[in-house]
OpenMM code with the backbone's topology and positions (N, CA, C; nanometers):
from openmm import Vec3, app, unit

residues = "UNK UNK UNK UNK UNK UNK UNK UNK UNK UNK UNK UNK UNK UNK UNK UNK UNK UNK UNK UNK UNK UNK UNK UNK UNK UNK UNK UNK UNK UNK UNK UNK UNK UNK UNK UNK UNK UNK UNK UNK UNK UNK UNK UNK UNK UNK UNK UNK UNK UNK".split()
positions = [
    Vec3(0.2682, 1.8856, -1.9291),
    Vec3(0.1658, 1.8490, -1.8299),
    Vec3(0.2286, 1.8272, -1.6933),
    Vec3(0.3743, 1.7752, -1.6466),
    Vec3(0.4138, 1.7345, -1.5834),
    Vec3(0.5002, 1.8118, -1.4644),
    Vec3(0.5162, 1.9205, -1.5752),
    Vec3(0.5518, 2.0472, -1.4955),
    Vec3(0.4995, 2.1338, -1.4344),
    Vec3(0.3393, 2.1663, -1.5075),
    Vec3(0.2355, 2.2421, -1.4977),
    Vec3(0.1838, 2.1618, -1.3439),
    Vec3(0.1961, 2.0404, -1.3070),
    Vec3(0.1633, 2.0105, -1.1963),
    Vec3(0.3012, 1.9908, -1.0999),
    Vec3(0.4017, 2.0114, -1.1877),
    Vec3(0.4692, 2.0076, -1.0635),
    Vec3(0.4957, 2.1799, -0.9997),
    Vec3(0.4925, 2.2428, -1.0736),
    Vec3(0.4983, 2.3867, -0.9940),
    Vec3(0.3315, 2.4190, -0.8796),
    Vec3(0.2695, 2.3292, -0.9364),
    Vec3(0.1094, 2.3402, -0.8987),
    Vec3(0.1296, 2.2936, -0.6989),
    Vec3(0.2042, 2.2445, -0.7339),
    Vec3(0.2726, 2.0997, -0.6087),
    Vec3(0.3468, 2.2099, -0.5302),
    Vec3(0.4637, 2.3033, -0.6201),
    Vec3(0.5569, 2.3793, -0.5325),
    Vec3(0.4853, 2.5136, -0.4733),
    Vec3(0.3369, 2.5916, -0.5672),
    Vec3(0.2999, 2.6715, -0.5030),
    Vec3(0.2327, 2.6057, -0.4172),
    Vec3(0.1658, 2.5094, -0.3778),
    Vec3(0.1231, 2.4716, -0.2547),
    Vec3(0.1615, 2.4586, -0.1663),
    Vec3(0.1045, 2.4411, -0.0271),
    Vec3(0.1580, 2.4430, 0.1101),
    Vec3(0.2620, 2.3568, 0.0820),
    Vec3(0.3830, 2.3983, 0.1484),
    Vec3(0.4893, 2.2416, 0.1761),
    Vec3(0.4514, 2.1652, 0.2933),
    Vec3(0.3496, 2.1957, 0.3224),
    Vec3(0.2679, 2.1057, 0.3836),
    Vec3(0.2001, 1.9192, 0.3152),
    Vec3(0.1770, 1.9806, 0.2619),
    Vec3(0.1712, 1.8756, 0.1433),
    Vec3(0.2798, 1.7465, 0.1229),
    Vec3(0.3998, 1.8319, 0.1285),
    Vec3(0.4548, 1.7516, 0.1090),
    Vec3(0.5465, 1.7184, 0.2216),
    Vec3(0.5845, 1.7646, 0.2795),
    Vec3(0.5883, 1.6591, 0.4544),
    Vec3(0.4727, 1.5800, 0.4837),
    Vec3(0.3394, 1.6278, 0.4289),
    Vec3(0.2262, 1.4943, 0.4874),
    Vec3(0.2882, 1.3657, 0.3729),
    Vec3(0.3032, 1.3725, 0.2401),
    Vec3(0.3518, 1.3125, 0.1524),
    Vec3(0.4975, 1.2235, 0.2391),
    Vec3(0.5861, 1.3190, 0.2435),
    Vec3(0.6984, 1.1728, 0.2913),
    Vec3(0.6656, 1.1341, 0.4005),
    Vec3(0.5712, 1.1944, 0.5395),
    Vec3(0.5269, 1.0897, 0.6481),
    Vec3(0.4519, 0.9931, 0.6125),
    Vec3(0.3993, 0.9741, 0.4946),
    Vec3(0.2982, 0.9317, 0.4581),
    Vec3(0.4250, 0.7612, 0.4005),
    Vec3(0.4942, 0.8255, 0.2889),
    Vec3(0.6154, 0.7271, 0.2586),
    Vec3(0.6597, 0.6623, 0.3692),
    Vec3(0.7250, 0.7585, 0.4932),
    Vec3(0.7750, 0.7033, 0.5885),
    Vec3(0.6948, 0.5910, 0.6578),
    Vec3(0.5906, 0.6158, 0.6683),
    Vec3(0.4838, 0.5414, 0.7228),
    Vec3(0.4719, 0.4280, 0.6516),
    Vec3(0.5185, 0.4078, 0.5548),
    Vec3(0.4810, 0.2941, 0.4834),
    Vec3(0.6306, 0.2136, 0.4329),
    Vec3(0.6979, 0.2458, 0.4524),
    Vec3(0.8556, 0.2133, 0.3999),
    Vec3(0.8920, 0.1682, 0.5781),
    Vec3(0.8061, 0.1875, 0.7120),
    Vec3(0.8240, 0.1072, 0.8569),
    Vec3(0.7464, -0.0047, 0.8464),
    Vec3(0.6318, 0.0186, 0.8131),
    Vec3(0.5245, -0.0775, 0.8090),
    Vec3(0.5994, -0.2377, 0.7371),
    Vec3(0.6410, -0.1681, 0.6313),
    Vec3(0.7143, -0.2675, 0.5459),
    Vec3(0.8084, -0.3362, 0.5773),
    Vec3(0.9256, -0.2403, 0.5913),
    Vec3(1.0605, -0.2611, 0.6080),
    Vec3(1.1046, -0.3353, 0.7797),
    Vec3(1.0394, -0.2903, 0.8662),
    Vec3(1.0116, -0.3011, 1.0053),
    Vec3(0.9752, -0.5085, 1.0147),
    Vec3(0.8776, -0.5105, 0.9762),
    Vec3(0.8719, -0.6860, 1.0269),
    Vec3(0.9718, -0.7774, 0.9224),
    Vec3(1.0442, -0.7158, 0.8153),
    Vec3(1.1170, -0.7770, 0.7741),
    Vec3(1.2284, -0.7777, 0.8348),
    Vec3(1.2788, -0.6992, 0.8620),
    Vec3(1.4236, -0.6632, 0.9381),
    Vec3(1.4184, -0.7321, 1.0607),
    Vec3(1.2888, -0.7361, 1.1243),
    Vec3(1.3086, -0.8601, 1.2441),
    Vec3(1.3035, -1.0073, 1.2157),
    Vec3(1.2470, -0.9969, 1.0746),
    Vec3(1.2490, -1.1545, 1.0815),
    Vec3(1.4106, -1.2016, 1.0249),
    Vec3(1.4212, -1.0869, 0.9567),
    Vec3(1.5942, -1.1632, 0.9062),
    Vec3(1.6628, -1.1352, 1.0704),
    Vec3(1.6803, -1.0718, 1.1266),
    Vec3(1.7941, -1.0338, 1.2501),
    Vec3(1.6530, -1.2073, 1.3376),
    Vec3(1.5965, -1.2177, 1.3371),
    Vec3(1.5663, -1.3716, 1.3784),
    Vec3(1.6067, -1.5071, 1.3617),
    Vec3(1.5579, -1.4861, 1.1951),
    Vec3(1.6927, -1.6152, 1.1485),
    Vec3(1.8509, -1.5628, 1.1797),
    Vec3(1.8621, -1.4687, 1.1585),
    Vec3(2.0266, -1.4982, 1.1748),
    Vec3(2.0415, -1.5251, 1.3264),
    Vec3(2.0053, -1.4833, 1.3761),
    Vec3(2.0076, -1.5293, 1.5610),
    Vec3(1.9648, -1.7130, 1.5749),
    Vec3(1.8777, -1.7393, 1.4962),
    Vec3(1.8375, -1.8852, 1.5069),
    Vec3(1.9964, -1.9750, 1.4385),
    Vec3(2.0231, -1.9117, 1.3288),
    Vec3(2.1397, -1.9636, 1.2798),
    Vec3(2.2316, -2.0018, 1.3553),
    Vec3(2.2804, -1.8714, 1.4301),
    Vec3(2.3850, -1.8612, 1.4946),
    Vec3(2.4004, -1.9627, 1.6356),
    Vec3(2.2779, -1.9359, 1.6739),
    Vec3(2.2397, -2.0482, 1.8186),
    Vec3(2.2591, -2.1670, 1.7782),
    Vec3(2.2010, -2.1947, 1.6469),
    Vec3(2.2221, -2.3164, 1.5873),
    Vec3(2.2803, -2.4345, 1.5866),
    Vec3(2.3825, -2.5323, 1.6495),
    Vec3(2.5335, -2.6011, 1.6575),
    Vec3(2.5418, -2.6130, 1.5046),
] * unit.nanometer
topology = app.Topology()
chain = topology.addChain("A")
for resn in residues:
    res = topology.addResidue(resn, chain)
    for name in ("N", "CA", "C"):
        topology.addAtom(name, app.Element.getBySymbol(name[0]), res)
């Protein structure tokens, strides 16, 4: 079954699947993005810290 859709996937546009990883990408910033400022925040609060 798994193959039958994955060739289903490869004759299709590779369009598809660049919308697919912008789609990841889009969501792995969303995510990853306000976390990474809040840690590079605390560590800046740390550091100022005495």
């Amino acid at each position: 079954m798994f193959k039958v859709l994955q060739t289903m996937m490869l004759k299709k546009c590779p369009m598809v699947l660049l919308l697919q990883v912008h789609h990841l990408t889009k969501i792995f910033t969303t995510i990853f993005l306000p976390l990474f400022t809040t840690l590079v925040n605390l560590l800046l609060l740390v550091t100022l810290l005495p």
